[in-house]
C-alpha positions as CSV (number, residue, x, y, z in Angstrom):
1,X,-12.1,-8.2,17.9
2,X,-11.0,-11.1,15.7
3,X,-7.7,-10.9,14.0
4,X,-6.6,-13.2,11.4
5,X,-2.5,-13.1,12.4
6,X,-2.5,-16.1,14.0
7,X,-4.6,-17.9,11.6
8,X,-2.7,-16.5,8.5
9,X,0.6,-17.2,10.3
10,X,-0.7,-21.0,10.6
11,X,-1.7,-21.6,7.4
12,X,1.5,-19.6,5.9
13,X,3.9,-21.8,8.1
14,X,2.4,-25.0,7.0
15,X,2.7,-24.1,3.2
16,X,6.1,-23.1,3.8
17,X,6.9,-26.7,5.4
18,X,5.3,-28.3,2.7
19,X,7.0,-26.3,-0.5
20,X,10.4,-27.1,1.8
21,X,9.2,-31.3,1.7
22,X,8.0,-30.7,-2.1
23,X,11.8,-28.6,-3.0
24,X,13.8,-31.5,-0.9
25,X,12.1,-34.3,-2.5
26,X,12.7,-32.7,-5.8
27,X,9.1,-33.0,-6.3
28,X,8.9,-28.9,-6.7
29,X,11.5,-26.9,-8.8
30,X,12.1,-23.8,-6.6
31,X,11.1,-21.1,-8.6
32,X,7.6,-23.0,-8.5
33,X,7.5,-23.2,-4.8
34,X,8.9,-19.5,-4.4
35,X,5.5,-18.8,-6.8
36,X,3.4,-20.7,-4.7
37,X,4.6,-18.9,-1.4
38,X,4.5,-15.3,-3.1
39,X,0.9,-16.7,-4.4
40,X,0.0,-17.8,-0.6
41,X,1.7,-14.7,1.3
42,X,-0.8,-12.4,-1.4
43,X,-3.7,-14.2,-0.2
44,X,-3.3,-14.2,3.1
45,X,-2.5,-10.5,2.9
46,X,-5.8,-10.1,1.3
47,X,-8.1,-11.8,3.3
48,X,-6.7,-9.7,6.5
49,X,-7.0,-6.6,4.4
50,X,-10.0,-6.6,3.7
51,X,-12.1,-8.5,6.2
52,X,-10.1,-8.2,9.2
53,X,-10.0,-7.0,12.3
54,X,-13.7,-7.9,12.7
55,X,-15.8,-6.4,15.8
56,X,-18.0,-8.9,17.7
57,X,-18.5,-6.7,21.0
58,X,-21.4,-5.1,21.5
59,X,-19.2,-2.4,23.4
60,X,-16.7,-2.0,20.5
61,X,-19.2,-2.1,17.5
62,X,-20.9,1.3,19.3
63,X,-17.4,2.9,19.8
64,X,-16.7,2.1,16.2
65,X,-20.5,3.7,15.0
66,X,-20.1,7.1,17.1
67,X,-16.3,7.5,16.0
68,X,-16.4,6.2,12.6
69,X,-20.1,7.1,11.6
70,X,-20.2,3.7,9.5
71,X,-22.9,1.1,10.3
72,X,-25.4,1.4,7.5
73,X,-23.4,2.7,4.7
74,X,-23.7,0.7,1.4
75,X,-22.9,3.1,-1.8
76,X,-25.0,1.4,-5.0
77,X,-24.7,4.2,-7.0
78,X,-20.8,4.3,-9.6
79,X,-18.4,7.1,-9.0
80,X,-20.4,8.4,-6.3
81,X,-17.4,8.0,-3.8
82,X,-14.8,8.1,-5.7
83,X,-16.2,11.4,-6.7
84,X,-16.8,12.3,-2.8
85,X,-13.2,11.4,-2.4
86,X,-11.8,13.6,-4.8
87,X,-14.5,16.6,-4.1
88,X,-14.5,16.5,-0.1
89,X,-11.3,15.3,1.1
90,X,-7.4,15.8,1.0
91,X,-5.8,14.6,-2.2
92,X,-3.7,12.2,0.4
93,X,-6.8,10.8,1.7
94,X,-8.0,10.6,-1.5
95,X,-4.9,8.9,-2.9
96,X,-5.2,6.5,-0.5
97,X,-8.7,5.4,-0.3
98,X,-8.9,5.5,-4.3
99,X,-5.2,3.9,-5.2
100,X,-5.7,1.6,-2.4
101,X,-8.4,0.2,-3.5
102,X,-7.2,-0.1,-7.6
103,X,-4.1,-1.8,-6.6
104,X,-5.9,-3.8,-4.5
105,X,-6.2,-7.0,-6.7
106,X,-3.3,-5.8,-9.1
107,X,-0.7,-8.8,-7.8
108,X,-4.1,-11.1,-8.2
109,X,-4.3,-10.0,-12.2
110,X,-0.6,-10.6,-12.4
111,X,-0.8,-14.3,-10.5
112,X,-4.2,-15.6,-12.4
113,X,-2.7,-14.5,-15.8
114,X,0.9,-16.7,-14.8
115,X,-1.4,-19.9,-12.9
116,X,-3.8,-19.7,-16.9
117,X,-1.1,-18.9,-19.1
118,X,-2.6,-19.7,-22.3
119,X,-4.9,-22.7,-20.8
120,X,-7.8,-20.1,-20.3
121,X,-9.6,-17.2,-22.3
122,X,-8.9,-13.7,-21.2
123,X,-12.5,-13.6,-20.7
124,X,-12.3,-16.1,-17.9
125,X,-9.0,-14.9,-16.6
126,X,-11.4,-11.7,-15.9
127,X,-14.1,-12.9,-14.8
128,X,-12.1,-14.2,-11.8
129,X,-10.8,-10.7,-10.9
130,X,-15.0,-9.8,-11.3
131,X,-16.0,-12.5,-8.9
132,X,-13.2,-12.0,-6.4
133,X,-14.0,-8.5,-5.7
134,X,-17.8,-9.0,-5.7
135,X,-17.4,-12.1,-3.3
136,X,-15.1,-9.5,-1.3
137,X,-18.0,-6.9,-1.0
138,X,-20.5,-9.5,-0.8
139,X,-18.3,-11.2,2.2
140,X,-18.2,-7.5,4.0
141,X,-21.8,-7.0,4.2
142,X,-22.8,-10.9,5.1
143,X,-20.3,-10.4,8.3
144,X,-21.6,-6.8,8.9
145,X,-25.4,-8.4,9.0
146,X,-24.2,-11.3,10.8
147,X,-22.4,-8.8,13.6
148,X,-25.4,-6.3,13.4
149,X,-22.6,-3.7,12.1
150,X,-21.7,-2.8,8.5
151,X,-17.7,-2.5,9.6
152,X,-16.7,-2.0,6.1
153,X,-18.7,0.0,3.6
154,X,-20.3,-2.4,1.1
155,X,-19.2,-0.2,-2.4
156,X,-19.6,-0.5,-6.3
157,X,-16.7,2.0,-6.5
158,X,-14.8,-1.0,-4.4
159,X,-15.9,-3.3,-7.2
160,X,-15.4,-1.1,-10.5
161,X,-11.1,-0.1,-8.9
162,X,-10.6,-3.5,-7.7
163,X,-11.3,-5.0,-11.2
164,X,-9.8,-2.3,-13.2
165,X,-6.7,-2.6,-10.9
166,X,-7.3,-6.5,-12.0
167,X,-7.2,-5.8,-15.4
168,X,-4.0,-3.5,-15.6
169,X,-2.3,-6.3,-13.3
170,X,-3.3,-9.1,-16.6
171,X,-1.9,-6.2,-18.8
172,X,1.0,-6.4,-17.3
173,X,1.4,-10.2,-16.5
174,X,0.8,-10.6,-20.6
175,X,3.0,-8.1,-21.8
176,X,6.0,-8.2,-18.9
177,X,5.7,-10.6,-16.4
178,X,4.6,-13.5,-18.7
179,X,7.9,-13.4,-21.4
180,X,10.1,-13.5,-18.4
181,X,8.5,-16.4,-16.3
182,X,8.6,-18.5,-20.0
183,X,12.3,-17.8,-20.2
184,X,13.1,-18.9,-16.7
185,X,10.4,-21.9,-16.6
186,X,12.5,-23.1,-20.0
187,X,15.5,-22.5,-18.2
C-alpha cells in the first residue's frame, strides 16, 4: 500500500519553515502566511483523500476486489449513483457518500475566489473547480490502469458534486468570506 503521510508531512513541514523565514524576515505579513498554510494543509488533505492509500500488491488488490466488489466500476451515466445512493442504501450512507463528495472542493471555491479576487473572471475562477475535479477522476482511473485495479470508482456524479460544491464555496467566498479578508488585508 502507498500512503501519502509521510510525503504530505514533508512537504507541510517545509512550507511551514519557509512561511516562519518569510514572517521573521518581515517578507510575509502573517495573516498571508496563515493563508498560505491553511491553503497548503487543504491540499495536502486533498490529494490523500482522494488518491490515497493506493494498492500495489497483487495480494491486496484481490482482497480489495472480492471484499469491495470494485475493479471495473466507471459510472458515465449523471445521477445514476447518486440516485443508487439515495434509492438502495441508508440515508447515513447516503449522507456520506453524497455530502462527502459536494463538500469535497467547497474550501477550494472559497481559496481560488480569495487567491483571484477580482484579477480573474468568475468564468475562470470555475473553470478551475471544473478541471480540478475532472483531473481528480481522470487521476483515479490512470492509477487504477496503471495498478491493474480501478481502486476508486471513476464517476460523473463525482464530477457534477464536486463542482457544485465548488461553486457554493465561490458563493460564499464572494458574498462572506471576501468583505472580511478586504477589511483585514486593509487593516
Amino acid at each position: 500500500m502507498i500512503n501519502f503521510d509521510f510525503f504530505g508531512i514533508s512537504i507541510f513541514l517545509v512550507v511551514l519553515i519557509l512561511e516562519i523565514y518569510k514572517i521573521i524576515k518581515k517578507k510575509s505579513r502573517i495573516y498571508k502566511s496563515i493563508f498560505k498554510m491553511l491553503f497548503v494543509i487543504y491540499i495536502l488533505l486533498l490529494i490523500d483523500v482522494v488518491f490515497f492509500p493506493i494498492p500495489y500488491q497483487s495480494r491486496l488488490i484481490e482482497i480489495y476486489r472480492l471484499k469491495t466488489g470494485l475493479g471495473d466500476i466507471q459510472n458515465f451515466v449523471p445521477f445514476k449513483i447518486i440516485i443508487s445512493f439515495i434509492k438502495d442504501t441508508s440515508f447515513g450512507y447516503a449522507l456520506k457518500q453524497i455530502g462527502g463528495n459536494f463538500i469535497l472542493l467547497l474550501p477550494l471555491g472559497v481559496f481560488v475566489s480569495i487567491i483571484f479576487e477580482n484579477k480573474k473572471s468568475k468564468r475562470f475562477m470555475f473553470l478551475i473547480g471544473l478541471g480540478t475535479t475532472c483531473a481528480i477522476e481522470l487521476t483515479q482511473g490512470l492509477i487504477g490502469l496503471i495498478i491493474g485495479f480501478q481502486y476508486r470508482v471513476v464517476d460523473i456524479d463525482d464530477i457534477i458534486l464536486n463542482t457544485a460544491g465548488y461553486v457554493v464555496g465561490m458563493f460564499i467566498s464572494f458574498k462572506v468570506v471576501l468583505p472580511l479578508w478586504t477589511r483585514i488585508v486593509k487593516k
